[in-house]
N, C-alpha and C positions, 0 to 999 in steps of 0.2 A: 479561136476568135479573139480575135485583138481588141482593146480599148477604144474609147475616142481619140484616147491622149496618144496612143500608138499609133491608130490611124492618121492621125494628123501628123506625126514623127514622119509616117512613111512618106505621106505628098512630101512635105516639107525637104525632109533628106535629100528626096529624088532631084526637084527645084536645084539644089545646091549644085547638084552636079552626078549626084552618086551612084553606083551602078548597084541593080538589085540585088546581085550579090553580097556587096559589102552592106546592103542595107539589110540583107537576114543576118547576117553575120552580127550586126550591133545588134539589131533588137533579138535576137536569138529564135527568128521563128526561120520558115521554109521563105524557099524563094518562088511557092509557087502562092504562097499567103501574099507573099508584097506584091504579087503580079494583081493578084485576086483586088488587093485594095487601091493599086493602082487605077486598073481599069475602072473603077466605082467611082473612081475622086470626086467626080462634080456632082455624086447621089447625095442627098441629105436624108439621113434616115433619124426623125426622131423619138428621144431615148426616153423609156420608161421608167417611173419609177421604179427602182427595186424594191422588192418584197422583205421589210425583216426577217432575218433567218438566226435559227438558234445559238449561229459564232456569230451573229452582231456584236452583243454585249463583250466579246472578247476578241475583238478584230484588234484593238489598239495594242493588247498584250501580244497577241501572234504578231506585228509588226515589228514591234520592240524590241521580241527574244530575238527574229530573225537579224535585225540591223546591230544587233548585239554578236551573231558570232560571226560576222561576215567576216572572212571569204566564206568561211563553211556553212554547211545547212544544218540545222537539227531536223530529223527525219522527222516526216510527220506523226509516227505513232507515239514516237516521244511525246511532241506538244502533245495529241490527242490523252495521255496519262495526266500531264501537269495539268490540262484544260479541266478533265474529269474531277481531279483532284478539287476546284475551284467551283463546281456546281454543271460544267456542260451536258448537257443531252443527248448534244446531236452526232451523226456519224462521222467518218473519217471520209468520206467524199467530199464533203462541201468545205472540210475545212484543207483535205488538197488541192480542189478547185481554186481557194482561196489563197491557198502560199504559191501559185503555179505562178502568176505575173512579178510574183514578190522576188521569186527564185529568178525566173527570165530578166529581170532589171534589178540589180542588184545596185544595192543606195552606192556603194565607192568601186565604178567601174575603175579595169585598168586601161590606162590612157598610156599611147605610145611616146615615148619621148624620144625623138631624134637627134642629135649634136652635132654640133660644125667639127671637122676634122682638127686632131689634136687636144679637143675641148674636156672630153671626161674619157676615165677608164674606170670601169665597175669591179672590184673584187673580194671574192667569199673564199669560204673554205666547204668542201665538202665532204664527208664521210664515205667512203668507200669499207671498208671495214671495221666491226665494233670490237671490243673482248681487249687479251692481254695482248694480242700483236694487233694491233689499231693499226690502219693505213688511214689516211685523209688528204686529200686532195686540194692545192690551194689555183685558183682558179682569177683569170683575170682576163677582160674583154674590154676591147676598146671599144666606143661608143659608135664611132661613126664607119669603120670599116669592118668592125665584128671580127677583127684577127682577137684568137685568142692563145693564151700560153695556160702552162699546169704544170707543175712542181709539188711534188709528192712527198710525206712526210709521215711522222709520229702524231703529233702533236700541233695543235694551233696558238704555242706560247708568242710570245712578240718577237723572239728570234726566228721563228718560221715567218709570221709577219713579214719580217725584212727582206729574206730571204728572196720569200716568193715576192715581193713586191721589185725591189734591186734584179729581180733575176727577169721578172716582166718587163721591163725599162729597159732592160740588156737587149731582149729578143724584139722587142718592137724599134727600138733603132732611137729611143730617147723617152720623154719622159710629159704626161700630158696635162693640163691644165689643171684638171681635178681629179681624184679618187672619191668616188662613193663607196661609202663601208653598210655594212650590218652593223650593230649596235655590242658587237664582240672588245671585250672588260680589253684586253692587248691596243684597244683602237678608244673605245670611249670610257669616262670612268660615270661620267652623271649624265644627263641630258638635262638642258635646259635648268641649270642649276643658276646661270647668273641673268636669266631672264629668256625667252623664248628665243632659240634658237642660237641660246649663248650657253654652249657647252664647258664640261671639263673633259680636254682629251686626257690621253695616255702622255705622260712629259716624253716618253719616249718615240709615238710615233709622230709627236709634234717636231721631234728635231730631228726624226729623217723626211718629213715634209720640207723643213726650212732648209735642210741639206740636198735638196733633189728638186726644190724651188715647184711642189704641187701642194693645192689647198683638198684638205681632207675632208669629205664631208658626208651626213652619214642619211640614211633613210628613214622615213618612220617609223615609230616603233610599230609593230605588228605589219607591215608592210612591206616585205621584203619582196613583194613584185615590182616595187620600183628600181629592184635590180635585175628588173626581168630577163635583160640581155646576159648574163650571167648565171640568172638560176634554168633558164632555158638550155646553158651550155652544158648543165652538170651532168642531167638527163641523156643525152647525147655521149657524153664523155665515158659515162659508165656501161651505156650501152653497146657502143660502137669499138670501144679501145679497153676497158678493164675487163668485161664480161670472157671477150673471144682471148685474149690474152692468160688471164689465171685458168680458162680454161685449157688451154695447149698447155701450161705448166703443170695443171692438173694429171693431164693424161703422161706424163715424165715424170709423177711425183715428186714434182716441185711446188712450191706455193708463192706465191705473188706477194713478193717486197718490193718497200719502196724505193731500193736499187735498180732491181730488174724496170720498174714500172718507170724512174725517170732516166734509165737508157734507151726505152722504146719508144714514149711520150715526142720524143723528140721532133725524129722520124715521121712518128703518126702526125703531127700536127702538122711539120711543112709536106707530107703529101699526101694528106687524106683533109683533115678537119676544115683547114686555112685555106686545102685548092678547090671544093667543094663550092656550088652555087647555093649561095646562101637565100633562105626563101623569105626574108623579110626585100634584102639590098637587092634581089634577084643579079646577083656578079660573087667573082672570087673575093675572097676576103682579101690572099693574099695581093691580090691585083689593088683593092681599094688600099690594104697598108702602103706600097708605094707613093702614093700620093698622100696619105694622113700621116704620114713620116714627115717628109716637108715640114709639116706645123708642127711638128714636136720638140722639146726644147732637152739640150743635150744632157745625157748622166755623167755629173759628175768624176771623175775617173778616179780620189781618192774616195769615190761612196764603194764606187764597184769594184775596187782590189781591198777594201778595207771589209766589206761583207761576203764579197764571193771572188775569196784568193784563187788565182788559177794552180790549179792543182801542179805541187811540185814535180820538176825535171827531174828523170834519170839523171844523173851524174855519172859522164863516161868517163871512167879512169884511163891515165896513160898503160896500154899494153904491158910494158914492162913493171909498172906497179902493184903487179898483183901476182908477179912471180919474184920468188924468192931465189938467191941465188943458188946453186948446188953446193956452194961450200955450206949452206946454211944446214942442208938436209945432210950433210955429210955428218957435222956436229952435231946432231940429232939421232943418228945412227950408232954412233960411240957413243954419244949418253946412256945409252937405251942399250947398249953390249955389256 
């Protein structure tokens, strides 16, 4: 059973335009609840007082701790110990009853952010492997077409940083507006150190911003779903391409480095990840990069041979410079007599 204030969200929503679908979807109930309160709209049923109950006195502490660990939940058997602790009485019913809307409408929903093409590119790193042979994953998403690139690595020092960022700017065809970071020491050193939202970067990843002409900029702290488009890809990435892959190496007794992993990445991403219909954009990623390429503005050409040298040429020697004459081997033969 839904609130007043929810039942009013529902008419209201609908008014807008919205279909029941997406309106269970935000308030997090059934679509056959919106239907239920739909059809009621113009009933006015009115509301009784509530009856004090034994989690009265400690409704405002249950609100607290909940909007204290958001995103996460604390189970309710937990609270029900710390509540006991405090003087409570009563069961664990009413005081699940009472977290259930708290849980359903969570105080800092995430809100979808859209971007004009070329405008932001979102990038993490992600862990694929823990222990003495670490693998980690550097991961990077354009905002508006969702093509995304991965470069595979040891470590997340600021040389992998560049790496993967120079090597995403390569494979997207230039370089976009903005980067959004995590709040990783190689990217920020302080937040908010010279007044709100006047950071100290890394000197380092400031002058391959000023050299690749994008503004770095970083997420909330504890919010790293506002790199949603990015942490949405990791999931994906590991599921879809690291899992079936270490395991074919598996069954060869071989093990999955991050050689084998960015020879195949390659591949995988122009014909699996990029031509895949994406279910936010409902279209190919790679088909939206075509046109979000247009807005992008060009990589540098001394960033991209100064960070990611093309790998040196055979050197074909002239045929005869690698035969020696026969009088040599002759003089070789009498030494040796």
């Amino acid at each position: 059973m839904l609130t007043q204030e929810e039942a009013v969200e529902v008419r209201v929503m609908a008014r807008q335009g919205k279909g029941i679908r997406e309106i269970a979807r935000d308030l997090g109930v059934s679509r056959n609840t919106v239907r239920r309160y739909l059809r009621g709209a113009q009933a006015q049923y009115p509301t009784r007082p509530r009856r004090p109950t034994k989690l009265a006195p400690y409704e405002d502490y249950v609100r607290a701790r909940l909007a204290a660990t958001q995103p996460d939940v604390i189970p309710a058997t937990v609270l029900l110990r710390e509540l006991a602790g405090q003087g409570y009485t009563g069961g664990i019913s009413q005081l699940k009853a009472f977290m259930a809307p708290l849980r359903r409408a969570p105080a800092d929903p995430v809100v979808r952010f859209e971007t004009a093409p070329g405008e932001q590119m979102q990038a993490d790193f992600t862990t694929v492997r823990r222990g003495r042979d670490r693998l980690v994953a550097f991961v990077a998403t354009l905002g508006y077409s969702r093509a995304t690139y991965v470069r595979f690595g040891n470590d997340e020092s600021f040389p992998a940083w560049e790496a993967g960022l120079v090597g995403a700017f390569d494979y997207f065809g230039g370089v976009p507006q903005h980067v959004l970071f995590d709040n990783a020491k190689p990217v920020l050193l302080d937040r908010d150190v010279y007044g709100p939202g006047q950071h100290r970067w890394n000197p380092q990843m400031l002058g391959l911003a000023e050299q690749c002409a994008f503004t770095p900029r970083v997420c909330r702290p504890y919010r790293a779903r506002t790199k949603g488009k990015v942490e949405r890809f990791n999931g994906y990435l590991k599921g879809s391409f690291v899992v079936p892959l270490a395991a074919t190496l598996r069954s060869g007794g071989l093990v999955l480095d991050m050689h084998t992993a960015n020879r195949e990445v390659r591949r995988w991403l122009d014909e699996v990840a990029n031509r895949r219909i994406h279910g936010t954009t409902q279209a190919r990623s790679c088909d939206l990069l075509m046109h979000e390429r247009q807005h992008l503005q060009p990589l540098p050409e001394a960033v991209m041979t100064r960070i990611l040298p093309p790998p040196p040429m055979a050197q074909v020697l002239p045929f005869p410079s690698i035969q020696h004459p026969l009088s040599v081997y002759g003089e070789l033969m009498e030494a040796m007599a």
